[in-house]
C-alpha positions as CSV (number, residue, x, y, z in Angstrom):
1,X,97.9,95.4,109.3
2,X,99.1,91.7,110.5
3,X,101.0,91.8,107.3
4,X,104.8,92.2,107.1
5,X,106.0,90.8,104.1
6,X,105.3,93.0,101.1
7,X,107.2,95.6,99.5
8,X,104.7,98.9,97.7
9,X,105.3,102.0,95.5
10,X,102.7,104.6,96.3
11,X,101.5,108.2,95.6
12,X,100.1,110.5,97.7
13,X,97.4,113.2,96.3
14,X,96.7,116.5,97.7
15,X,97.3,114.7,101.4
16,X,96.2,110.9,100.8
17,X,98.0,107.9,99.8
18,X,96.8,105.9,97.3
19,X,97.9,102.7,95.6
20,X,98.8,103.1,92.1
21,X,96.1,102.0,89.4
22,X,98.0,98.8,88.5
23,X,100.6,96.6,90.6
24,X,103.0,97.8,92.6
25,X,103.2,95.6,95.2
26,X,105.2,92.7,95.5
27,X,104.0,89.6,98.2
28,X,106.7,87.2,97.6
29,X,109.9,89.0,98.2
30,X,111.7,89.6,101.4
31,X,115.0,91.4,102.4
32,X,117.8,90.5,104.7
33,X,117.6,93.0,107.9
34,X,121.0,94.8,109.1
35,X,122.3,94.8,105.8
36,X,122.7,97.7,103.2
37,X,120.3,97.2,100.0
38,X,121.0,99.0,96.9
39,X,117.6,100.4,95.8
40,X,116.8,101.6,93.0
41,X,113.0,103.3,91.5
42,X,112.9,103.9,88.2
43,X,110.0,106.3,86.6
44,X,109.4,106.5,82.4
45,X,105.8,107.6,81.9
46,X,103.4,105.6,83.8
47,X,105.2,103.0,84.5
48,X,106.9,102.4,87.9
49,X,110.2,100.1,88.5
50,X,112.2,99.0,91.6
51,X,115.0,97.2,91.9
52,X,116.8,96.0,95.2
53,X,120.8,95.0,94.5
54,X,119.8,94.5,90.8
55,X,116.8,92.3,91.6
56,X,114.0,93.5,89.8
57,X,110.9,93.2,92.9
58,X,108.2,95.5,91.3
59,X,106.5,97.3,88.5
60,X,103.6,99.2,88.7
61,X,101.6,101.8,86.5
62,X,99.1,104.7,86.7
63,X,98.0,107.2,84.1
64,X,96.0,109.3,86.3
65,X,99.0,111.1,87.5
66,X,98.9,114.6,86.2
67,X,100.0,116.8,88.3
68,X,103.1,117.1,90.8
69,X,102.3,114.0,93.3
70,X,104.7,112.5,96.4
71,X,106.0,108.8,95.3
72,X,106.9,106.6,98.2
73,X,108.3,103.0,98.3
74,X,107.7,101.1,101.7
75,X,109.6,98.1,102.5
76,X,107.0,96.5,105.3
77,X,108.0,94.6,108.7
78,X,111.0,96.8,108.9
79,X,110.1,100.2,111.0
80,X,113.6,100.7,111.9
81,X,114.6,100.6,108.2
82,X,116.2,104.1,106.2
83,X,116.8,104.9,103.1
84,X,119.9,107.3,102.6
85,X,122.0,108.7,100.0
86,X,119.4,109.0,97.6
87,X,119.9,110.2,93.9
88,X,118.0,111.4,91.7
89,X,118.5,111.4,88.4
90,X,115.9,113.5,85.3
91,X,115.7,111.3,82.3
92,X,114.5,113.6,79.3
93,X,112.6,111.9,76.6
């Protein structure tokens, strides 16, 4: 892709990735390289939420998620980028 300026939640299903059904990605937002960002992904049903130091960048939704599927969130232009110290945290409803 010659594109490098989007941000995109995604799932992967028995081996492929997939956008979700609805948003997701976000065009217009960039990020400041060789800097720590505070990310955050937030999940409540179907609906999808990141936030970068607070910002909220994205929001996405699917319903056809049933069963136990990888999420990823890719930050694009950046291929030296990492996410560490990662928590995650079970909301019951």
């Amino acid at each position: 892709s010659d594109r490098h300026d989007y941000h995109v939640i995604g799932k992967k299903v028995a081996g492929t990735f997939e956008f979700l059904e609805q948003g997701g990605r976000n065009e217009t937002i960039g990020y400041a390289p060789d800097q720590i960002i505070h990310s955050q992904l937030m999940i409540e049903d179907q609906k999808f939420l990141v936030y970068m130091n607070g910002q909220h960048i994205l929001t996405g939704t699917d319903s056809s998620i049933t069963q136990s599927v990888r999420i990823g969130f890719l930050t694009h232009r950046n291929n030296d980028a990492r996410f560490f110290n990662l928590n995650l945290i079970r909301f019951s409803t």
